[in-house]
N, C-alpha and C positions, 0 to 999 in steps of 0.2 A: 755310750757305745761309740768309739773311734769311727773315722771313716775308713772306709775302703778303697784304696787304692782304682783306678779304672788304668785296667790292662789293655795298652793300647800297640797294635803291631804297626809298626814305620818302615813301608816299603820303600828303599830308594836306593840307588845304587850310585849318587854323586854322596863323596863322603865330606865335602863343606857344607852340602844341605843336611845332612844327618847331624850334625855339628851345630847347625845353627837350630836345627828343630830342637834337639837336646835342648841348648842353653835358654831358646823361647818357654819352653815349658817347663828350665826352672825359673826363670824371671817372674814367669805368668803365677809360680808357689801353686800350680796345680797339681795336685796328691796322683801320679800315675807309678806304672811299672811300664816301662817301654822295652819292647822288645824288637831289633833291628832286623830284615833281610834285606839283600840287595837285588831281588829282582822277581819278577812275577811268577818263575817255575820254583824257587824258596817259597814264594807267600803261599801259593800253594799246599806245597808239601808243608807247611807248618800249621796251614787250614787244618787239613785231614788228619795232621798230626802221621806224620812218615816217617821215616827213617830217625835222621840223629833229633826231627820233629817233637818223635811221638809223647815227649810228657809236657810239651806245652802248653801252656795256657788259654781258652779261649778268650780271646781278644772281646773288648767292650766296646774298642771300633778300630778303625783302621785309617790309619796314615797313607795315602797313595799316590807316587808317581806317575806320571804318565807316560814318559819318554824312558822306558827301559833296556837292557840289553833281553836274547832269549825269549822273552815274554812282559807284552808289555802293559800298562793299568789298564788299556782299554779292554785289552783280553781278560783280564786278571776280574775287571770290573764285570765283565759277562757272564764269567765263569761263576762267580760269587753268588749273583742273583740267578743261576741257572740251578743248586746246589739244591740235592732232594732235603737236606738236612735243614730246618727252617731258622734251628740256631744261629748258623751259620750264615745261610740266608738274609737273614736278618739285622745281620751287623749293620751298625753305621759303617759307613765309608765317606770319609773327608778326599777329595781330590784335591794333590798340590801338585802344581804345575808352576810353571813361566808361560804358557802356552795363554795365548790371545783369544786364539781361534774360536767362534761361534761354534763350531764343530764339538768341540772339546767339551764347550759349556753345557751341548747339547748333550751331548753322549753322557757326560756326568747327571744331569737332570732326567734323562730318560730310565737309569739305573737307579733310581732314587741315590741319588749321593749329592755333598755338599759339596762346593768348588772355593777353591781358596786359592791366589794367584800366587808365586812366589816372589820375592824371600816374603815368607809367613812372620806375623808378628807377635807376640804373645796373647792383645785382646782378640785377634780374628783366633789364634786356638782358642781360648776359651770362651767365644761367642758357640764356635763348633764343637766342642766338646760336650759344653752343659745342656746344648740345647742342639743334638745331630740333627735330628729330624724337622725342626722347623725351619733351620737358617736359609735352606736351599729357598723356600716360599718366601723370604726376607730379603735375599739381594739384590743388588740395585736393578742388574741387568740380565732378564730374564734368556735362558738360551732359544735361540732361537733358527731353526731348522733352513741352513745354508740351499742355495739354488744349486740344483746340481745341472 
């Protein structure tokens, strides 16, 4: 029995990172279907399946920026785990950012989601791909809740 493809949605709205995510995951020979939006009121409506959405795919996880136009991952990221739909809910979410910030690490760690710094390299996707749900409990540097 072949494998299955893992359908994975890549929010990002810089199109050199979309470019270079593409070419990592084919370097990496990881079996996907990528399907692109560029910003979090897209990823959205391609969640719920809306508009020109509705015969998409559910995603097997999710590719996420952080720094969006309209809507941005940390909302995106809220929204997803707020979602009555458990499927949905449920997705992995990988966070990819440039973003330093404790803040960020945080925010991705508190949504159960994986964080991955950018430019992304082929083994960090497929450390986070094959394995969503442990990598976050694996990274070197735990998020850790800024002094406000």
């Amino acid at each position: 029995m072949a494998a299955q493809p893992m359908k994975i949605l890549l929010v990002d709205d810089d199109p050199d990172d979309v470019v270079l995510t593409k070419a990592e995951l084919k370097e990496a020979r990881f079996l996907s279907e990528l399907s692109v939006v560029r910003d979090g009121v897209e990823a959205m409506a391609y969640l719920r399946r809306e508009g020109k959405y509705r015969k998409a795919p559910r995603p097997d996880a999710i590719l996420l920026d952080l720094n969006m136009p309209r809507k941005n991952g940390r909302e995106v990221l809220v929204e997803i785990r707020a979602m009555a739909d458990p499927e949905l809910r449920d997705i992995p979410v990988i966070v990819l950012t440039s973003s330093q910030a404790d803040r960020d690490m945080f925010t991705a760690g508190f949504h159960h989601a994986n964080f991955i710094n950018k430019p992304v390299t082929a083994n960090e996707l497929l450390v986070v791909l094959h394995k969503p749900r442990n990598f976050f409990a694996t990274t070197e540097k735990p998020p850790k809740r800024e002094k406000e």
